[in-house]
C-alpha positions in Angstrom: 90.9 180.4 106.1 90.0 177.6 104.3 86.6 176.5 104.4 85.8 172.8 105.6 82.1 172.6 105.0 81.2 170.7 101.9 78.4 173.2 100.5 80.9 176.2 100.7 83.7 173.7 98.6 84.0 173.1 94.6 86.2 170.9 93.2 87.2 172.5 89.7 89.0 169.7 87.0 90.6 171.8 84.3 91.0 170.4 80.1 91.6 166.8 81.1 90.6 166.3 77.3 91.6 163.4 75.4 94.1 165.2 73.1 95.7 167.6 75.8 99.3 166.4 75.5 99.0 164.7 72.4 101.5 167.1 70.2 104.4 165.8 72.2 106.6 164.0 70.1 109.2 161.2 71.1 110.6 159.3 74.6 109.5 162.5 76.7 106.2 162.9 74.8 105.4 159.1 76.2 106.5 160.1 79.7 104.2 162.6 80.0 101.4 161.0 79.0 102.2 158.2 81.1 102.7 160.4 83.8 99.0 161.9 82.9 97.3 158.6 83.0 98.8 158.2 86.8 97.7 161.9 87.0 93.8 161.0 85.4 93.4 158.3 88.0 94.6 160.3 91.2 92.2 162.9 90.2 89.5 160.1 89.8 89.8 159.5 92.9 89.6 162.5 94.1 86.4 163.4 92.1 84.6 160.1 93.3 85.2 161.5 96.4 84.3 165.0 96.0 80.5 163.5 94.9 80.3 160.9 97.6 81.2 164.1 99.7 78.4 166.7 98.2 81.1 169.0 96.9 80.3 171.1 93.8 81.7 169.7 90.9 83.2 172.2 88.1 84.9 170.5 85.0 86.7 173.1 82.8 87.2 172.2 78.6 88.7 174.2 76.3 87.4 175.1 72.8 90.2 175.3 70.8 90.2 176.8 67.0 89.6 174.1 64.0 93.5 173.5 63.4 94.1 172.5 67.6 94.5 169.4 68.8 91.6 170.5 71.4 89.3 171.8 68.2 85.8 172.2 69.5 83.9 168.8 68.9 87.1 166.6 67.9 88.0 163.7 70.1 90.9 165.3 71.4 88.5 168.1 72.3 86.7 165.3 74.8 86.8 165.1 78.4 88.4 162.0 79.2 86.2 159.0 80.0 87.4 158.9 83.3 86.7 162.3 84.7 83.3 162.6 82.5 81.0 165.1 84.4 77.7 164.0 85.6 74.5 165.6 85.0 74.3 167.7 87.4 77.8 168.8 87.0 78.8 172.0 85.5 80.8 172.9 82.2 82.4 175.9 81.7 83.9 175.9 78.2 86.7 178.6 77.9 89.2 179.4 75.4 92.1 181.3 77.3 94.6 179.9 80.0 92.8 181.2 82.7 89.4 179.7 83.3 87.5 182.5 84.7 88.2 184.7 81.7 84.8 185.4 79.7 83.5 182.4 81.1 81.1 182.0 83.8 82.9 180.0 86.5 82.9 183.1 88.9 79.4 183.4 88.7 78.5 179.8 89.0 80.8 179.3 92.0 79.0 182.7 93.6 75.5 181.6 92.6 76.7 178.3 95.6 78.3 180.3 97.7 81.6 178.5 97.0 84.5 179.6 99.2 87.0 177.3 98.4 88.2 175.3 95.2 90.0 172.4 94.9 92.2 172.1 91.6 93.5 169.6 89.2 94.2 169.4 85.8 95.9 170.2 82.7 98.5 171.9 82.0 100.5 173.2 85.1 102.6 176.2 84.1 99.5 177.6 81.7 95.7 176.9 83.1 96.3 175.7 86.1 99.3 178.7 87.3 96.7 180.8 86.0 93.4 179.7 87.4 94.9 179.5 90.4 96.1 182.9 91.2 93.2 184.3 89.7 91.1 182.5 92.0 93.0 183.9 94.7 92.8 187.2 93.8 88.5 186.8 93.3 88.5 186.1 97.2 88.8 182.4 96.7 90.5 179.9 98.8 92.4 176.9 97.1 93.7 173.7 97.3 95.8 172.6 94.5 96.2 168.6 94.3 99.7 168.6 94.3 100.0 165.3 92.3 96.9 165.9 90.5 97.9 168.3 87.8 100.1 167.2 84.6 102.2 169.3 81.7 104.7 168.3 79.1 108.4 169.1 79.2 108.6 172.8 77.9 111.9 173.9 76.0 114.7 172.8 78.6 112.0 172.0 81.4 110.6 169.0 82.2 107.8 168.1 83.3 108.6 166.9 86.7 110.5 169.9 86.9 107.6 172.2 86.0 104.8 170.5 88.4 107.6 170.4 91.3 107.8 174.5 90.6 104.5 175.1 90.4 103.7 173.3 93.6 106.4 174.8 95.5 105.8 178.4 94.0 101.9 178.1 95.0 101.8 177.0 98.4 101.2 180.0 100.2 100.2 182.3 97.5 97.8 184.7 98.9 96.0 187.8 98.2 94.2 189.6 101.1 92.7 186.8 103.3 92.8 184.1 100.8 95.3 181.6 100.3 96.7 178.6 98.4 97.6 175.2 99.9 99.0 172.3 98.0 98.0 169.0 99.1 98.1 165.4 97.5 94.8 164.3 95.9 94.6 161.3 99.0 94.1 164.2 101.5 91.7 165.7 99.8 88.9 167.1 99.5 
């Protein structure tokens, strides 16, 4: 059951970092950053809300090694201007697909009582697919903004193709008593 009261909700913004999709090359390289700028101000939207609304606010970077294009302290490595967290926001800095994994996400979302996350971010079929389920399976409710996560084609995939998949694939995922649901970022939080 997902949870409706505000102090018991987290929205959770995953590596919406400056250089995220920047090693795309050519036509379908643009598209998808295109497509992430849409993306970026969807989620915007949703994160003004989530303050104005006293939800928990979680924003997710990864550290990647010196030769990445997320390398720790580069400016691909920065959270984009739009999204930047607030003060009294919290960064988790991770540097596997799955943002729980030697971080401490599940201990700050415990420490507030958090029993439901809303998701966006970067990239569908790696961080978020995997954030996701894992959340699941930690007891955690979630909604996944169905328009507010973003990838790049991936060998014959593309990246409508992917997000489409994912969102269909994920509503309904459920482990015990917890769930998934995928909604658009204008019915959230």
């Amino acid at each position: 059951m997902v949870s409706r009261n505000p102090r018991q909700t987290a929205l959770v913004i995953i590596d919406v970092q400056n250089g995220i999709l920047s090693h795309l090359d050519g036509e379908r390289g643009d598209a998808a950053r295109r497509a992430l700028d849409e993306t970026v101000g969807r989620v915007s939207g949703l994160l003004a809300r989530a303050r104005d609304a006293g939800l928990a606010v979680f924003h997710v970077q990864h550290d990647g090694p010196a030769s990445h294009r997320l390398a720790v302290g580069s400016e691909g490595w920065r959270i984009r201007s739009e999204l930047a967290p607030h003060p009294d926001e919290i960064l988790i800095n991770k540097t596997a697909c799955d943002a729980f994994f030697r971080t401490r996400l599940e201990s700050e979302l415990r420490a507030r009582q958090i029993e439901h996350v809303v998701v966006a971010g970067c990239m569908t079929q790696y961080c978020i697919d995997t954030t996701v389920r894992r959340a699941v399976s930690l007891g955690f409710d979630v909604t996944l903004a169905a328009d507010g996560h973003a990838t790049g084609d991936a060998g014959s995939l593309r990246f409508e193709q992917i997000i489409g998949h994912h969102n269909a694939l994920l509503d309904g995922f459920d482990a015990g008593d917890r769930e998934v649901s995928v909604r658009p970022c204008a019915a959230l939080p």
